[in-house]
C-alpha positions in Angstrom: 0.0 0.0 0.0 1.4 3.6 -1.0 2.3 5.6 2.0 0.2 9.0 1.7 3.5 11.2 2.9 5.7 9.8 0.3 6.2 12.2 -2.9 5.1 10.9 -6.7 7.5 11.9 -9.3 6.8 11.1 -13.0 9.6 11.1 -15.7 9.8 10.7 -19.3 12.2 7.8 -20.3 13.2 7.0 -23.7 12.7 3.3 -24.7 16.1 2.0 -24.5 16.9 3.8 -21.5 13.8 2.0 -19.6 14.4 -1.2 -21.1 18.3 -0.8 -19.7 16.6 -0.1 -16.1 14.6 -2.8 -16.8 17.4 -5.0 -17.3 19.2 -3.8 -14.3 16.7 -3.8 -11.6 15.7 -8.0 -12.5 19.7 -8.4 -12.2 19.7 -7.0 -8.9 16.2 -8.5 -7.7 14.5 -4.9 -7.4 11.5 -3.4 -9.2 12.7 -0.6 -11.4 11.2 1.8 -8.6 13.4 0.2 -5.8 16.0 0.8 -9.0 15.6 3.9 -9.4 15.2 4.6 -5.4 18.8 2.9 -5.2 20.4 5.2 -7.6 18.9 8.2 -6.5 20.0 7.4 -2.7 23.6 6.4 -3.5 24.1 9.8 -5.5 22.7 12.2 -3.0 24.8 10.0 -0.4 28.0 10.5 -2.9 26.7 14.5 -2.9 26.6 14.6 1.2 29.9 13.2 0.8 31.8 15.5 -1.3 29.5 18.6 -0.2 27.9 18.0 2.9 25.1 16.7 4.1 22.0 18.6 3.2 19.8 19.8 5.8 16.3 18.2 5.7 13.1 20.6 5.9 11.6 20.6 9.3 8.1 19.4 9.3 5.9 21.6 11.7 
């Protein structure tokens, strides 16, 4: 079940592109969202680590 707090982001892929993520995600055992997720968090964790961690928004 989706989480209501969690954010939707939609992108435009070209064909082979996807079909590469595809490809990747089944040889790692992850849905291409959990792929995608996994990239995402290792390049803002490489980012925090060459720049600094970013501060996270407060929630009030």
């Amino acid at each position: 079940m989706r989480n209501k707090e969690n954010k939707h982001l939609g992108i435009e892929i070209e064909p082979e592109l996807h079909y590469k993520l595809h490809y990747i995600s089944k040889y790692y055992g992850r849905s291409a969202n959990g792929e995608i997720l996994f990239l995402i968090r290792q390049a803002i964790k490489e980012f925090e680590k060459e720049e600094g961690e970013i501060p996270a928004p407060n929630k009030d």
